[in-house]
C-alpha positions as CSV (number, residue, x, y, z in Angstrom):
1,X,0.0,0.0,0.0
2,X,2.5,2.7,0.8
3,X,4.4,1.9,-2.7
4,X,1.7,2.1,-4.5
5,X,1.2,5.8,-2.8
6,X,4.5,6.5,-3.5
7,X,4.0,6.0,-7.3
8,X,0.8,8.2,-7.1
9,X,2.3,10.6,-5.2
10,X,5.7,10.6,-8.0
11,X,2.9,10.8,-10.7
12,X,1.6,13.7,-9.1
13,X,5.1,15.3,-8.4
14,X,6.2,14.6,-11.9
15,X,2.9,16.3,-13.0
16,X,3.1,19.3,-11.0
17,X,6.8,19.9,-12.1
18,X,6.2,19.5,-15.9
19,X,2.9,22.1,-15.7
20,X,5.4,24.4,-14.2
21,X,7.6,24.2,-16.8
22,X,5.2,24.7,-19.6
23,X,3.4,27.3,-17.4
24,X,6.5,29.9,-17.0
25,X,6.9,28.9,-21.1
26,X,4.1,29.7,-22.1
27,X,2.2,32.3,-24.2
28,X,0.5,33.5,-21.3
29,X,3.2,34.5,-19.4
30,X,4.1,36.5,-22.7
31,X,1.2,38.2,-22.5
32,X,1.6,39.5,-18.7
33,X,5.4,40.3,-19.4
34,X,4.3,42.8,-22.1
35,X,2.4,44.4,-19.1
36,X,4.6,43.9,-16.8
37,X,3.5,40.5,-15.0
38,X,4.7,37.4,-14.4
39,X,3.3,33.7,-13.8
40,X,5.1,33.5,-10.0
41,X,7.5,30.6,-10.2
42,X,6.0,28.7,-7.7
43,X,2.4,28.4,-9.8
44,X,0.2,30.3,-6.9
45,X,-0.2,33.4,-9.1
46,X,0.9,36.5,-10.8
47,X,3.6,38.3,-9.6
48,X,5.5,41.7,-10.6
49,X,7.8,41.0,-13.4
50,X,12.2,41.4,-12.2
51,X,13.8,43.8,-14.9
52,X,16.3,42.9,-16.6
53,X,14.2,39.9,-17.0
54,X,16.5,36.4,-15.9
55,X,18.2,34.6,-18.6
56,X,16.3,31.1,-19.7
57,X,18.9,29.1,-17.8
58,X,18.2,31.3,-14.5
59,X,14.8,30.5,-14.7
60,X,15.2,26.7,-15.3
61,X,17.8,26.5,-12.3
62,X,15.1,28.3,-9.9
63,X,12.1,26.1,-11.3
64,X,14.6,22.7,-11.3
65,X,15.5,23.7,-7.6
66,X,11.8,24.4,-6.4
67,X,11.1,20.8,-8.2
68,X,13.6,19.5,-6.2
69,X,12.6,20.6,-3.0
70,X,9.2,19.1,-3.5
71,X,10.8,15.3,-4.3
72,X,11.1,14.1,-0.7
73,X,7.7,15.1,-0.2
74,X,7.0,12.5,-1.9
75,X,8.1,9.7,0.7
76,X,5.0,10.8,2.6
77,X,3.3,8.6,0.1
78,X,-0.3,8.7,0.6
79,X,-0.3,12.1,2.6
80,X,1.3,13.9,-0.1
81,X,-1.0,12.8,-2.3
82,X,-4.0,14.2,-0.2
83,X,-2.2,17.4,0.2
84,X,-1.5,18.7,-3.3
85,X,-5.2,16.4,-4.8
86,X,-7.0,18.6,-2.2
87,X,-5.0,21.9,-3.4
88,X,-6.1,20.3,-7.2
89,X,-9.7,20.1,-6.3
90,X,-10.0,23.4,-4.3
91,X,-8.5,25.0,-7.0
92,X,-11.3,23.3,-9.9
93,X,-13.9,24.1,-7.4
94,X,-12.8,28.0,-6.5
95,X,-12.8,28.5,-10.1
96,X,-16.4,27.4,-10.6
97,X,-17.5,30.8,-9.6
98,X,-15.8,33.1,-11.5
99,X,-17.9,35.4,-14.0
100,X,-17.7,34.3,-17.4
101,X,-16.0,37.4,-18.4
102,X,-12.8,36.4,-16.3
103,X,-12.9,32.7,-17.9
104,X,-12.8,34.6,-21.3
105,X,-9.7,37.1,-20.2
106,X,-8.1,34.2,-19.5
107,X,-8.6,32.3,-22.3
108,X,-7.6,35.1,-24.6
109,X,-4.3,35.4,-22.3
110,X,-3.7,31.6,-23.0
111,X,-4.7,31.8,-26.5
112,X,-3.7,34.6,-28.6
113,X,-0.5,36.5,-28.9
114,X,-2.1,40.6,-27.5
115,X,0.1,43.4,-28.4
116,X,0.4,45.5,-25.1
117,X,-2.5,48.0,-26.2
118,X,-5.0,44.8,-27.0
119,X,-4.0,44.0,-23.4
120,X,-4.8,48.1,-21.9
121,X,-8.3,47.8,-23.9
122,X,-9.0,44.0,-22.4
123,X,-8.1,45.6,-18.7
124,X,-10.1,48.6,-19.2
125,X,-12.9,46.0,-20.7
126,X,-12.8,43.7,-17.6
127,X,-12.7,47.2,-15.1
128,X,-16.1,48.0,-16.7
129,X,-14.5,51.5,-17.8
130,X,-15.8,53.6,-20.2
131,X,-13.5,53.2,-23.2
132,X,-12.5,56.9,-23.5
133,X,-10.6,55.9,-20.1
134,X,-8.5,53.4,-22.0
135,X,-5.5,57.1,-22.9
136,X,-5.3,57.5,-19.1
137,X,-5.4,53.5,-18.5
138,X,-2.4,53.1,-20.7
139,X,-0.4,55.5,-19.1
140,X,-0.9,54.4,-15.5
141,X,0.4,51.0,-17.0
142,X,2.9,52.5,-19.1
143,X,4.0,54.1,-15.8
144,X,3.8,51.2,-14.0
145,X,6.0,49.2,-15.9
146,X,8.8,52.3,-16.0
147,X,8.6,52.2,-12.1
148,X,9.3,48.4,-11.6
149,X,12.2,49.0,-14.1
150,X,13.8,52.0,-12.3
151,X,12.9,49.8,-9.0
152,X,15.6,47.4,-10.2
């Protein structure tokens, strides 16, 4: 019994560490860099993006190390599993309530390839602001962005 937990639980770890690969890879976190965002390394959200933005092989070695800090976990066999299936289904079942606008904003972030203004006129969209607010949007992002790069 606690082998066959500790091949779930591997299963899970191995599943967990390739969807944070493809999730720091992929064309959504494209789309938040262009405003500044990031998908945080440890998968529980968005974070502000580092400028100059890490090298490729930076961002491997800290995703490779946080994977490899989860791996002994893993010896808890059946607990482990518990643990990250009931952060799996509290996550499906959070996301059940979100407005149907959201599910769209996301799917256009995971989808298509926005150009930083299609991005200002989606945020001004979700917002519910008027669109002749979209000049001063941009420039509060615009602004943004030029403080988190003077920042560092």
């Amino acid at each position: 019994m606690y082998e066959t937990g500790i091949l779930v639980a591997l299963a899970l770890w191995l599943y967990s560490t390739v969807s944070m690969f493809v999730r720091k890879n992929s064309l959504m976190e494209k789309n938040l860099n262009r405003i500044g965002r990031q998908i945080s390394t440890t998968g529980l959200g968005v974070s502000d993006m580092k400028y100059p933005k890490p090298t490729a092989g930076k961002i491997f070695a800290k995703q490779a190390l946080i994977s490899a800090l989860g791996l002994p976990f893993v010896l808890l066999s059946w607990l482990y599993v518990l643990v990250v299936g009931g952060m799996m289904v509290h996550a499906f079942i959070k996301d059940l309530g979100v407005p149907q606008s959201i599910k769209e904003w996301r799917w256009k972030l995971k989808n298509l390839d926005m150009t930083f203004d299609e991005m200002i006129k989606e945020i001004v969209k979700q917002e519910g602001l008027d669109e002749s607010e979209y000049p001063r949007v941009r420039q509060e992002w615009v602004d943004y962005i030029d403080g988190l790069k003077a920042r560092q």
